[in-house]
C-alpha positions as CSV (number, residue, x, y, z in Angstrom):
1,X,-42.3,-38.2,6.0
2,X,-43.5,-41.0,8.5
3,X,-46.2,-41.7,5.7
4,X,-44.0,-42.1,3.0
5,X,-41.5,-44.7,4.8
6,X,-44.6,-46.6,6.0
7,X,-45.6,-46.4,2.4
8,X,-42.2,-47.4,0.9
9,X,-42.0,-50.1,3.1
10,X,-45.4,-51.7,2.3
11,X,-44.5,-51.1,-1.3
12,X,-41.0,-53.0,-0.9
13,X,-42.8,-56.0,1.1
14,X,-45.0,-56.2,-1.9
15,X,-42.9,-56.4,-4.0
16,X,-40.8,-58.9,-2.5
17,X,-43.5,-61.4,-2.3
18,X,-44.6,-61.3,-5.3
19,X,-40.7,-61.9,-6.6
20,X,-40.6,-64.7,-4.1
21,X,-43.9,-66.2,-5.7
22,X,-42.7,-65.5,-9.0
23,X,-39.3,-67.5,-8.2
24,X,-41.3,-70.2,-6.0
25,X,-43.7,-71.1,-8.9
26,X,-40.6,-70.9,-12.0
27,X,-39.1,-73.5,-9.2
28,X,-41.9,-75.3,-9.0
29,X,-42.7,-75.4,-13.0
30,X,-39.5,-76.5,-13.4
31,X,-39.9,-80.1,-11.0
32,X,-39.2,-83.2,-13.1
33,X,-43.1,-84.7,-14.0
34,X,-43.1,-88.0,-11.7
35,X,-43.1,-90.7,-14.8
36,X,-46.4,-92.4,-11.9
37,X,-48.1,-89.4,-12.4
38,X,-47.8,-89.3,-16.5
39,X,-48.8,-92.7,-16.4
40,X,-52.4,-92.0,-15.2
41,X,-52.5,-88.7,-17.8
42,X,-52.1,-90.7,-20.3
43,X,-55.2,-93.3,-19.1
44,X,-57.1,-90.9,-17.4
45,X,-57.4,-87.8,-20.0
46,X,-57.7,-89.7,-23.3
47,X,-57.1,-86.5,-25.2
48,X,-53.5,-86.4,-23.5
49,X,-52.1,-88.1,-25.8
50,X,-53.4,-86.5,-28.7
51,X,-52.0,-82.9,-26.9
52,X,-48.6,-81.2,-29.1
53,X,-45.2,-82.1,-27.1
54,X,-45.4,-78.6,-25.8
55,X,-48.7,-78.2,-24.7
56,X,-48.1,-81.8,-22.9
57,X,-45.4,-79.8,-21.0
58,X,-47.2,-76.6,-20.4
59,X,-50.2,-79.0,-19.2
60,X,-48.0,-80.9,-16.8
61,X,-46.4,-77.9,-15.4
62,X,-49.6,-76.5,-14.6
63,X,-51.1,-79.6,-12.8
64,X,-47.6,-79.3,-10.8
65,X,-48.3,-75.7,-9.8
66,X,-52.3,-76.6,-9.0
67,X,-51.3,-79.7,-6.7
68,X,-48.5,-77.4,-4.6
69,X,-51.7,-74.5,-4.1
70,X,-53.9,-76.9,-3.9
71,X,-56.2,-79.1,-0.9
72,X,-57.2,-82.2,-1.6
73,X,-60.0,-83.8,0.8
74,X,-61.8,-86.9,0.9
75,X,-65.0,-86.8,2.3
76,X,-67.9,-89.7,3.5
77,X,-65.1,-92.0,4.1
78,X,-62.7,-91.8,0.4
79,X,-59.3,-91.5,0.5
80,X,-57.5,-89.6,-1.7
81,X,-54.9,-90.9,-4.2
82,X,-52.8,-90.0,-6.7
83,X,-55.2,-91.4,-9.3
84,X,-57.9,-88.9,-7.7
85,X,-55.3,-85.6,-7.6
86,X,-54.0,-86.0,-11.3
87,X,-57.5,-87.2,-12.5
88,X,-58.9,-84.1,-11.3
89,X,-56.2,-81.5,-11.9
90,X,-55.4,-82.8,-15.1
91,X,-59.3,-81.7,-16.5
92,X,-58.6,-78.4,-14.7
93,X,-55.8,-77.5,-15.9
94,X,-56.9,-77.9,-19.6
95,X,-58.7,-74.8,-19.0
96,X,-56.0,-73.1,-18.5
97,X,-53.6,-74.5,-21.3
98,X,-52.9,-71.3,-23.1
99,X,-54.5,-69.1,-20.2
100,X,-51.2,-68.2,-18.0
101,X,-49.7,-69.2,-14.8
102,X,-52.7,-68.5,-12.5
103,X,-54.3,-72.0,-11.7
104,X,-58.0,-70.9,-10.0
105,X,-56.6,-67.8,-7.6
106,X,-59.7,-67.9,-5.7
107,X,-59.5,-71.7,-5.3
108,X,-58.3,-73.2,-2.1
109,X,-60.2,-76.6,-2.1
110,X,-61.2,-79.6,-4.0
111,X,-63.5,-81.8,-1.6
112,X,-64.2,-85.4,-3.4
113,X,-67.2,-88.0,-2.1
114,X,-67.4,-91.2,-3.3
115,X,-70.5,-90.8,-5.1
116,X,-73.3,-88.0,-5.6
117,X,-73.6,-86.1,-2.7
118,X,-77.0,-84.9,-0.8
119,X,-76.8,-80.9,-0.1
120,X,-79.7,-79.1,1.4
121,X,-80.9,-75.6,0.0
122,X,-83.3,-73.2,1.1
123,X,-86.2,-73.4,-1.5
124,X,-89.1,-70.4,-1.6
125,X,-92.5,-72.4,-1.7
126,X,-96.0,-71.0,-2.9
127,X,-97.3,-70.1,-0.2
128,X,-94.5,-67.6,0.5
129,X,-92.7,-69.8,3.0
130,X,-89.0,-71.4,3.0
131,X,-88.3,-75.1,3.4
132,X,-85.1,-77.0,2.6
133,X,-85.2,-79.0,0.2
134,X,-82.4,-81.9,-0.4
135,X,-80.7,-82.7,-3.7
136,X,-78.3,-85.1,-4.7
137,X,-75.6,-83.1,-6.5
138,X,-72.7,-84.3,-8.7
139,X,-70.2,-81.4,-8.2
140,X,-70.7,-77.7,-7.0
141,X,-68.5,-74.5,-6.9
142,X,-68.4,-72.4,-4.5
143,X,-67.2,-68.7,-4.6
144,X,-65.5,-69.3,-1.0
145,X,-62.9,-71.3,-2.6
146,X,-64.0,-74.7,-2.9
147,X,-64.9,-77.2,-5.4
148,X,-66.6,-80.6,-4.6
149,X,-66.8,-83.6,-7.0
150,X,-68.3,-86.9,-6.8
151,X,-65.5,-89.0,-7.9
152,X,-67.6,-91.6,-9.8
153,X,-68.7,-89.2,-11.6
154,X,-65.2,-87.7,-12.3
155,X,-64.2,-91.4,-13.7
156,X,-67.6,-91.2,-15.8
157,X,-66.3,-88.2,-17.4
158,X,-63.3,-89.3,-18.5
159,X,-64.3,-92.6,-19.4
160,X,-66.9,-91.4,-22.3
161,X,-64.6,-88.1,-23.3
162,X,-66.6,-87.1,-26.1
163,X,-70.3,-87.2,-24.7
164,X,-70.5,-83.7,-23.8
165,X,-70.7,-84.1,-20.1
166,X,-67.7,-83.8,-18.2
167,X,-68.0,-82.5,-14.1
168,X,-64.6,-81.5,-13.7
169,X,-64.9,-78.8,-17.1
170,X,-68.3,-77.9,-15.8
171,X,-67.0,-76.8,-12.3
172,X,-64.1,-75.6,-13.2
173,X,-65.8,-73.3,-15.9
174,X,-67.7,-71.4,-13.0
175,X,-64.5,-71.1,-11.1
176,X,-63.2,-69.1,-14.2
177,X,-66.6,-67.4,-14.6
178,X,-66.2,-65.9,-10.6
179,X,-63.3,-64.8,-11.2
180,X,-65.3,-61.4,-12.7
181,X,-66.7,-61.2,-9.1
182,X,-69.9,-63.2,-9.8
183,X,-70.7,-66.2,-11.7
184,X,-72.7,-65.0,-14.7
185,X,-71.5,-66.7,-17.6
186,X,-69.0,-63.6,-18.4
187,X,-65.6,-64.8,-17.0
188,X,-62.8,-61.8,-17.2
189,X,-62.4,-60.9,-21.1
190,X,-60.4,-58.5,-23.0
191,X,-61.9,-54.9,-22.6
192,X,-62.9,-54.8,-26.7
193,X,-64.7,-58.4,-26.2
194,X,-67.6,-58.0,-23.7
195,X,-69.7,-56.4,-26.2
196,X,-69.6,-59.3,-28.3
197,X,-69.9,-62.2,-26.2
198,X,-72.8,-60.7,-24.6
199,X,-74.6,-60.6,-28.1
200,X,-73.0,-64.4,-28.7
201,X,-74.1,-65.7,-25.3
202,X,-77.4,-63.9,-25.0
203,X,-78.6,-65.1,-28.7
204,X,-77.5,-69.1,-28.0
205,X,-78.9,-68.7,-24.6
206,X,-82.5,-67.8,-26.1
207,X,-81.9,-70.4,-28.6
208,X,-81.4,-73.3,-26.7
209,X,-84.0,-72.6,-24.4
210,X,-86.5,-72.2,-27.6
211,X,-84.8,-75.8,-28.7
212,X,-85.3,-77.5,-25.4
213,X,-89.0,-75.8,-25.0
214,X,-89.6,-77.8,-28.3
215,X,-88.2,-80.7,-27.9
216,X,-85.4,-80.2,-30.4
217,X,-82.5,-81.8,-30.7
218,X,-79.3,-80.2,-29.4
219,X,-75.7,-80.3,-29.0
220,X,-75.4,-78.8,-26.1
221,X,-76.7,-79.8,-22.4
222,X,-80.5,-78.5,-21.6
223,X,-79.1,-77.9,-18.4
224,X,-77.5,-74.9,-19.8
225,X,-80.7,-73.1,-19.8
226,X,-81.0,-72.8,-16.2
227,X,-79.0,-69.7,-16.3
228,X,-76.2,-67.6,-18.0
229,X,-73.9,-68.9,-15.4
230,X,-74.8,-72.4,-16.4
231,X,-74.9,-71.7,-20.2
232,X,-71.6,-70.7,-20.0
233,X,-70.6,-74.1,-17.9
234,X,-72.1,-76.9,-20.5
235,X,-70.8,-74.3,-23.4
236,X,-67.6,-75.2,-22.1
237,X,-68.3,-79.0,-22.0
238,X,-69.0,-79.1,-25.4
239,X,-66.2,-77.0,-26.5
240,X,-63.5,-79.5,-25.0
241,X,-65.5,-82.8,-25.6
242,X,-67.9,-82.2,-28.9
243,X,-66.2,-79.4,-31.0
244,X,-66.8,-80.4,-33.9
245,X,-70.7,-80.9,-33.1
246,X,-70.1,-77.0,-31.5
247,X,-68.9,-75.5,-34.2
248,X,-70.9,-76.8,-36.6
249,X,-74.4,-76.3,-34.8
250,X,-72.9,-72.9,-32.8
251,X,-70.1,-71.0,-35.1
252,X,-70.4,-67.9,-33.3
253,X,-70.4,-69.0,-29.8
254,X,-67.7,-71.7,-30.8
255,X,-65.6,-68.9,-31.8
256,X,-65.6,-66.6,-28.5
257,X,-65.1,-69.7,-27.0
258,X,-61.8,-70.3,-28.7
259,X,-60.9,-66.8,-28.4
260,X,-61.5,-67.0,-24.4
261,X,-59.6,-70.0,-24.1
262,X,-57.3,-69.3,-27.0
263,X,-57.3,-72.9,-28.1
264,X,-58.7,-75.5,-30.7
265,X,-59.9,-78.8,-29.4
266,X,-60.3,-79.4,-32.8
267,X,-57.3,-80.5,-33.1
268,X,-56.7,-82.9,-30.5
269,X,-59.5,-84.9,-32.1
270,X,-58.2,-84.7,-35.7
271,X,-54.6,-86.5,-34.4
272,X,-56.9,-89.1,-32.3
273,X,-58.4,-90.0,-35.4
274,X,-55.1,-89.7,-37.7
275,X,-53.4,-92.4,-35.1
């Protein structure tokens, strides 16, 4: 009897927390937009404007929700500003458009340097021994819950929206990719889809590595043959910033893409060019 009172009990204080968060984040959702923060949307993410009324709505409440969960922390000497928070979260947050209320679970973090940052990694040499070696990075993600970003970088991104590279997508695509348990370029799908986007992603995988071994031209990043993870990473780039290019050179893996993220980006560059 003991047991099942403890039990009870545990099951009621679950309950009630996730009715609290549930309430918390409708409150939250519900927050006027500050007109400051819109402002820098608008200048900052040049496909804002191009976004439905509604999904300019859903977007803003979901930058709302990722700020309140959310750390921001300057590091090697930048202070973080409004510009910094929406510029960032506002790039997030497109992932997540027509992806629910859960903005990065696992995140905690968002670190931002100045500029590209130096990390050190353990490296495996040929004779068998480990040195470190140093790197200057542009952003990382961590399964630990944090994301760093080197802010002139960020601005580079969203100043050329449309060259495929983008640091903010590219991080925030592993994020979604760990939250399967690991980051390998299969983020959490619908139980009938693994089958096929391992077939999608394994055939463009080989393919763009056979491209880049040649020399050929392609649409996509040749960073994306590091790894599946990676793949999955500059796939998302260019599904947001060239998908027109994606679909054209990529149909298949264009498609899972849309189906994973269950949007067109298509569309927000057909009304940019109808203005």
């Amino acid at each position: 009897m003991a047991v099942t009172i403890f039990l009870l009990i545990v099951a009621a204080g679950a309950i009630l927390f996730i009715y609290q968060t549930f309430l918390r984040d409708k409150w939250i959702r519900q927050k006027p937009f500050p007109a400051q923060h819109e402002a820098i949307l608008s200048c900052n993410l040049p496909i804002y404007p191009a976004l439905g009324e509604d999904q300019q709505h859903r977007l803003k409440q979901l930058i709302l929700l990722f700020l309140t969960r959310k750390q921001f922390y300057g590091c090697a000497g930048l202070e973080i500003t409004d510009e910094i928070r929406i510029t960032i979260a506002g790039q997030a947050c497109l992932l997540l458009l027509n992806k629910g209320w859960q903005t990065y679970p696992k995140l905690l973090s968002v670190l931002v340097y100045p500029s590209a940052f130096r990390a050190e990694r353990d490296q495996m040499q040929d004779n068998g021994t480990v040195a470190i070696a140093r790197h200057d990075l542009l952003g990382e993600s961590w399964s630990n819950g944090k994301v760093i970003l080197s802010w002139d970088d960020v601005e580079k991104g969203v100043s050329d929206f449309g060259d495929g590279h983008n640091v903010v997508l590219h991080e925030f695509a592993h994020q979604l990719d760990g939250l399967s348990g690991s980051t390998n370029g299969a983020p959490p799908l619908r139980s009938n889809s693994y089958q096929s986007w391992a077939r999608v992603f394994t055939e463009n995988f080989e393919d763009l590595r056979h491209r880049s071994q040649r020399g050929l031209a392609t649409v996509m990043d040749q960073y994306g043959t590091t790894n599946p993870a990676e793949f999955f990473a500059v796939a998302t780039e260019a599904f947001f910033e060239q998908p027109w290019q994606l679909q054209k050179a990529r149909p298949e893996l264009f498609a899972e893409l849309q189906a994973y993220y269950r949007l067109d980006p298509r569309e927000w560059q057909r009304s940019t060019e109808n203005d």
